[in-house]
C-alpha positions as CSV (number, residue, x, y, z in Angstrom):
1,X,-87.6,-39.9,-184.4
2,X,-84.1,-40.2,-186.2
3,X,-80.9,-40.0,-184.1
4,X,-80.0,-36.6,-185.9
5,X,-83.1,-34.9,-185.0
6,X,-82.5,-35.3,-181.4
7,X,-78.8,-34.5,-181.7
8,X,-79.2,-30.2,-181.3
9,X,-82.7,-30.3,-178.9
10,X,-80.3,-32.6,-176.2
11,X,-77.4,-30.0,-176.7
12,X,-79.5,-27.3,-176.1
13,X,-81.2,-29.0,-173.2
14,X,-77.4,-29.5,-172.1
15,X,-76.4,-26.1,-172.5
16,X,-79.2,-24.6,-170.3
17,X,-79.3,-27.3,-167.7
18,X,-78.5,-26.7,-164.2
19,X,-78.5,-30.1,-163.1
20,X,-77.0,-33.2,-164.9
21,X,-79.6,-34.3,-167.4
22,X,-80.8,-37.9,-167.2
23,X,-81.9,-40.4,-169.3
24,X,-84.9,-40.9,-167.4
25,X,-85.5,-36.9,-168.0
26,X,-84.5,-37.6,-171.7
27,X,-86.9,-40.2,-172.0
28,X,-90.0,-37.8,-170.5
29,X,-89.3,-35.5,-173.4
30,X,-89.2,-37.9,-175.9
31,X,-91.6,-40.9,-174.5
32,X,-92.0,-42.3,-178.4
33,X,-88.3,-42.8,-178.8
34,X,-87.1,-46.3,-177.5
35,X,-84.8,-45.8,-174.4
36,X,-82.0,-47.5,-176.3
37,X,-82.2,-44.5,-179.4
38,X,-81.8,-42.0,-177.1
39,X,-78.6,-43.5,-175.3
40,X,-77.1,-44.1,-178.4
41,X,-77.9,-40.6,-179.9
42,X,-76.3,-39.1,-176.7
43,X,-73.3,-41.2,-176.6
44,X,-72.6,-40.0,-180.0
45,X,-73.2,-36.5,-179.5
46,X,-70.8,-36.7,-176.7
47,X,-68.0,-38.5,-178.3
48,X,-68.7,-35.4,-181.2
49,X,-68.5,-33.1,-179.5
50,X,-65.9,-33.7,-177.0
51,X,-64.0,-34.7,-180.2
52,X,-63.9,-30.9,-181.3
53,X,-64.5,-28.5,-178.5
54,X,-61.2,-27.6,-176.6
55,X,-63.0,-25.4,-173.9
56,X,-66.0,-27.2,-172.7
57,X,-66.7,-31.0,-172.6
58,X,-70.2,-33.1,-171.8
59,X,-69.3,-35.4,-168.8
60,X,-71.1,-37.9,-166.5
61,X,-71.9,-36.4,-163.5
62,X,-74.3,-37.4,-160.7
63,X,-76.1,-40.1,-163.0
64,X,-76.2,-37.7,-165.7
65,X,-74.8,-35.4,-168.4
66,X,-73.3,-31.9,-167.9
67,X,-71.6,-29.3,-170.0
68,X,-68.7,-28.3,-168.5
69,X,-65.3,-26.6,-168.7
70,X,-62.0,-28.4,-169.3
71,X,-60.1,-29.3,-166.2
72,X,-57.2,-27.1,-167.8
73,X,-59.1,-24.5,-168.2
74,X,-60.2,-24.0,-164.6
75,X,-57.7,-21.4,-163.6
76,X,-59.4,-19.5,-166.4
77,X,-62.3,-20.2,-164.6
78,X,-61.1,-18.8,-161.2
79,X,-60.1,-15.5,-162.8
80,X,-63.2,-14.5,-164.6
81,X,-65.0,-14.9,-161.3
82,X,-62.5,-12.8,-159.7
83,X,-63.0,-10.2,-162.4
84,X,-66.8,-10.2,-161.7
85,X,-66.8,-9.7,-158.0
């Protein structure tokens, strides 16, 4: 599978995740593409799209990958949840 097809199906699987996804969790999706694509396909898609989002970032956390919000835009954060309770 080419690097660009996995590109949007990790995002997504970003996006919805609750926990940090893994490579070893990558790698059960997608057991025909070598361990060493699918690094490289999610390095890239983190350095793009770090590179252009302002808000939210994809970050190592707990041996694995997470969306998540800017540090400077936790306060926003804080407010929003305020609003809602």
């Amino acid at each position: 599978m080419l690097e660009k097809e996995l590109t949007n199906p990790i995002l997504a699987m970003l996006f919805v995740a609750t926990d940090p996804l893994t490579l070893s969790e990558l790698q059960e999706v997608y057991p025909d593409s070598p361990p060493e694509e699918l690094r490289n396909t999610l390095d890239d898609l983190v350095s793009n799209f770090n590179s252009f989002q302002t808000a939210v970032e994809i970050r190592q956390i707990g041996g694995g990958y997470r969306m998540t919000t800017r540090p400077e835009h936790h306060r926003s954060e804080e407010h929003t949840s305020e609003l809602q309770s």
